[in-house]
C-alpha positions as CSV (number, residue, x, y, z in Angstrom):
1,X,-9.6,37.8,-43.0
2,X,-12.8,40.4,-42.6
3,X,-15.4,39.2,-41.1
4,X,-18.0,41.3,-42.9
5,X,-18.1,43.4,-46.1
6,X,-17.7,46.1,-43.9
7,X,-14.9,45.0,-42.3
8,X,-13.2,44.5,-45.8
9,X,-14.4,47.8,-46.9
10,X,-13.0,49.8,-44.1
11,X,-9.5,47.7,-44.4
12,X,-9.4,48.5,-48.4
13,X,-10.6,51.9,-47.3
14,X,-7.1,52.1,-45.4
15,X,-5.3,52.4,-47.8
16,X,-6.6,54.9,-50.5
17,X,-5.0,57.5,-51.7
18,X,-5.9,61.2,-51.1
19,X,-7.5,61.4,-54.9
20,X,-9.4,57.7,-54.2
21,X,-11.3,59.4,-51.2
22,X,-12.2,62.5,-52.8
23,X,-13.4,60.2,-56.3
24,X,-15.3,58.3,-53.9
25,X,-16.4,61.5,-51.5
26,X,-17.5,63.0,-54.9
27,X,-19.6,59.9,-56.1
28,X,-21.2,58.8,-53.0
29,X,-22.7,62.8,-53.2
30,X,-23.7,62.5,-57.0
31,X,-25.3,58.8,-55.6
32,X,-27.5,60.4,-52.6
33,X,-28.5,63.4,-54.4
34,X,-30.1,61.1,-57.1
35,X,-31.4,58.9,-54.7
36,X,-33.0,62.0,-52.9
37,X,-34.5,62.8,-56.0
38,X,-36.0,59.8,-57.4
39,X,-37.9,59.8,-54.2
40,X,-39.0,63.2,-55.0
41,X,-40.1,62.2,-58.1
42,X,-41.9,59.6,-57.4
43,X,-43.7,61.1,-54.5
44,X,-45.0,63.5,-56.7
45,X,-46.1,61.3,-59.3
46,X,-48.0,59.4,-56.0
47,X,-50.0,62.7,-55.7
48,X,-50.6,63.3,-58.9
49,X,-52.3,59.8,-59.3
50,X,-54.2,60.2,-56.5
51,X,-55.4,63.7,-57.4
52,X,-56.4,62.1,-60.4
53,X,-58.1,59.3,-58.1
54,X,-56.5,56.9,-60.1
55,X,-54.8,53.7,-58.4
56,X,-51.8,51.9,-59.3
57,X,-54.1,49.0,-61.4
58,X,-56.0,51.8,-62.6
59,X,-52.6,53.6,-63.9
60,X,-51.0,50.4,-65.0
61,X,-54.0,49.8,-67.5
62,X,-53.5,53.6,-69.2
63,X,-50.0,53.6,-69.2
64,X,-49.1,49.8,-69.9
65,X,-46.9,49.6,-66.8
66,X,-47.1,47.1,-64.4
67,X,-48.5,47.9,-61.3
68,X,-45.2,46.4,-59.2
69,X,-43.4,48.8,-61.2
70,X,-45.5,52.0,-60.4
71,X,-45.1,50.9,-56.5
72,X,-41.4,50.9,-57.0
73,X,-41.1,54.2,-59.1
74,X,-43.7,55.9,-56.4
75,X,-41.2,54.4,-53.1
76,X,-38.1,56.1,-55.3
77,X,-36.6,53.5,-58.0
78,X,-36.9,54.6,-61.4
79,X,-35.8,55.0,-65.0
80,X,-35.9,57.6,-67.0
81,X,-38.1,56.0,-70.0
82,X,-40.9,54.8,-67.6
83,X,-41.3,57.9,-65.8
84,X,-42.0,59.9,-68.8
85,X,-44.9,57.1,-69.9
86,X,-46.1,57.8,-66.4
87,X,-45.8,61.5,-66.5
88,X,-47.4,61.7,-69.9
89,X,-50.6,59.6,-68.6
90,X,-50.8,62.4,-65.7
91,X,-50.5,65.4,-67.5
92,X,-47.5,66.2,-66.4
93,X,-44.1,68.2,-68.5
94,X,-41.0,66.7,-66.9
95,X,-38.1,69.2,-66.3
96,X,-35.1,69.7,-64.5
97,X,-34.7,72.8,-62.0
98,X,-32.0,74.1,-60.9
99,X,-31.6,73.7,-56.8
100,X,-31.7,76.7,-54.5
């Protein structure tokens, strides 16, 4: 029996197939890209509010957001809906670049 999830994991792990390790190769890439980029985004949503010397609260009341929300969106968790509310209370145009 595993001791840890770990443990289990690296005993299922065992015993994938060449195609299971690419699938999850492939997925685990997709996953830290967009983690890398939420924290992007939020980081520049932090500037942006404080070159607007707005804080969270201060946010929060013009956007309808709760502050607790804006901390997690500016540390890197976020959805799609509530970072347009909070893009469109900064003056900002979202969009999607290509990478270099």
């Amino acid at each position: 029996m595993a001791k840890s999830f770990d443990d289990l994991v690296a005993r299922a792990e065992q015993n994938w197939t060449a195609d299971q390790r690419r699938v999850h190769d492939a997925a685990e890439r997709v996953f830290q890209l967009e983690m890398a980029a939420r924290a992007e985004l939020g980081e520049q949503l932090h500037a942006a509010r404080t070159a607007k010397s707005l804080s969270q609260p201060a946010l929060s009341a013009v956007t309808g957001i709760q502050q607790s929300e804006i901390s997690r969106i500016e540390s890197g968790a976020a959805t799609v809906a509530t970072i347009s509310k909070l893009a469109d209370a900064l003056d900002l145009k979202l969009s999607l670049t290509p990478q270099h």
